[in-house]
C-alpha positions in Angstrom: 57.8 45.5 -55.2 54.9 45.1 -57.8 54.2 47.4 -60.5 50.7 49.3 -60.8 48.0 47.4 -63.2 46.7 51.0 -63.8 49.6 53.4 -64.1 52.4 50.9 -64.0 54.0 53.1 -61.4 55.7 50.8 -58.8 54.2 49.5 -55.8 54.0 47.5 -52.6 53.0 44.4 -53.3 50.1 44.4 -50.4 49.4 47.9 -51.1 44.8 47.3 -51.9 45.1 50.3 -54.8 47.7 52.4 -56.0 48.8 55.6 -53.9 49.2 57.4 -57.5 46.0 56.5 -60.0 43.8 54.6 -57.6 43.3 51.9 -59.3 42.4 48.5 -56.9 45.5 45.8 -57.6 45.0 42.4 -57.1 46.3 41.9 -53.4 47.4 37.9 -53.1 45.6 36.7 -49.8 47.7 33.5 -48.2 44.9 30.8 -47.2 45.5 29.6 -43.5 47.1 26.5 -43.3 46.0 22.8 -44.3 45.1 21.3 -40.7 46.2 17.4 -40.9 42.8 15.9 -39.7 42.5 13.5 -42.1 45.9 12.2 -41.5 45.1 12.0 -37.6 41.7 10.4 -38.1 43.1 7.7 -40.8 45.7 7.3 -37.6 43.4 6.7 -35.1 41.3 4.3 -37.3 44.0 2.3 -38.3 45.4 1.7 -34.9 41.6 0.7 -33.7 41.7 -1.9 -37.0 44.7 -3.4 -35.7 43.8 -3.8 -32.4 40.6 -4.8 -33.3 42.1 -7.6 -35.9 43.9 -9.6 -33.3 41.0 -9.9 -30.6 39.0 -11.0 -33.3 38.7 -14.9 -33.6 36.7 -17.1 -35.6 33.2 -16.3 -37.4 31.2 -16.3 -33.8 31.7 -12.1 -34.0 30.6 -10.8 -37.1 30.0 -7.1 -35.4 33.7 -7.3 -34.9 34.4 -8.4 -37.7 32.5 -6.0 -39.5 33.8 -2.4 -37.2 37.1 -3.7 -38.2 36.3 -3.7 -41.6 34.7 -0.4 -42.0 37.5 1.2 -39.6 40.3 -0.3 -41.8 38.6 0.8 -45.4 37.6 4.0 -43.9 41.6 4.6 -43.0 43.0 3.4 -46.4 40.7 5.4 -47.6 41.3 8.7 -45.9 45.0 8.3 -45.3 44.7 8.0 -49.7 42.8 10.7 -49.8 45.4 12.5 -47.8 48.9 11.1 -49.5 46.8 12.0 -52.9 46.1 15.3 -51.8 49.6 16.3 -50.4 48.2 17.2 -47.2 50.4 18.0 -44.1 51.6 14.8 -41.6 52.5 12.6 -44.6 54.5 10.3 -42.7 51.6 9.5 -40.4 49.3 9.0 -43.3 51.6 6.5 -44.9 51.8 4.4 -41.3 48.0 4.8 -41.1 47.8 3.0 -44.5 50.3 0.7 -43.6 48.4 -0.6 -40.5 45.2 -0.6 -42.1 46.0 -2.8 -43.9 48.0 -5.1 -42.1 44.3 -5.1 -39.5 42.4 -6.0 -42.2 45.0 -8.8 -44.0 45.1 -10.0 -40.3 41.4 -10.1 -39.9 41.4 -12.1 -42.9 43.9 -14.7 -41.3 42.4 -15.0 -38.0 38.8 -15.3 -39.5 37.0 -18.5 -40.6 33.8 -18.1 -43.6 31.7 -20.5 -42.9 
C-alpha cells in the first residue's frame, strides 16, 4: 500500500488517482524485459570468426581475411557493449568475447604480411 500524494489517505499502489481526493499518483509502469540480441548476435559472429580463422591461410585471401576481422571486432565489440550494459545471457556474451578473440589472435597466427 502507498499513501495518497494529495490527501495522504492510503492507497493501492497501482490505483491511477485516489478513490478519496482525486488527485492522479504516480503509477510505476514495469518496462518489458531486456531481449538478449546483442548477446546472441556477438554469439553468432564470434563462432563465424573462429571458423573463419582456421580456413584462412596465408595472404592469397585478403576478403577472408578481412570478414574475419570485421566479424571478430564487431563481436568484441557487441558482446562489451553487452557485459558493460548488464544485459541478459551474460554467460554467452562472455564466450562470444572469448572466441572472438581467440579467431582473430588465430587469424593473426595463420596469416603471413607480406
Amino acid at each position: 500500500m502507498v499513501f495518497c500524494r494529495g490527501c495522504s489517505k492510503e492507497l493501492h499502489e497501482s490505483a491511477p488517482s485516489c478513490p478519496q481526493c482525486g488527485a492522479v499518483q504516480a503509477v510505476a509502469i514495469k518496462c518489458a524485459e531486456e531481449s538478449g540480441w546483442m548477446g546472441i548476435v556477438s554469439a553468432i559472429f564470434a563462432g563465424l570468426a573462429f571458423l573463419g580463422s582456421v580456413g584462412v591461410e596465408g595472404a592469397h585471401n585478403k576478403d577472408a581475411i578481412l570478414g574475419v576481422v570485421i566479424l571478430g571486432v564487431g563481436s568484441l565489440i557487441l558482446g562489451a557493449i553487452s557485459l558493460q550494459q548488464h544485459k541478459p545471457l551474460k554467460t554467452l556474451s562472455i564466450v562470444a568475447v572469448t572466441f572472438a578473440a581467440l579467431g582473430l589472435l588465430v587469424l593473426l597466427g595463420n596469416t603471413q604480411f607480406n
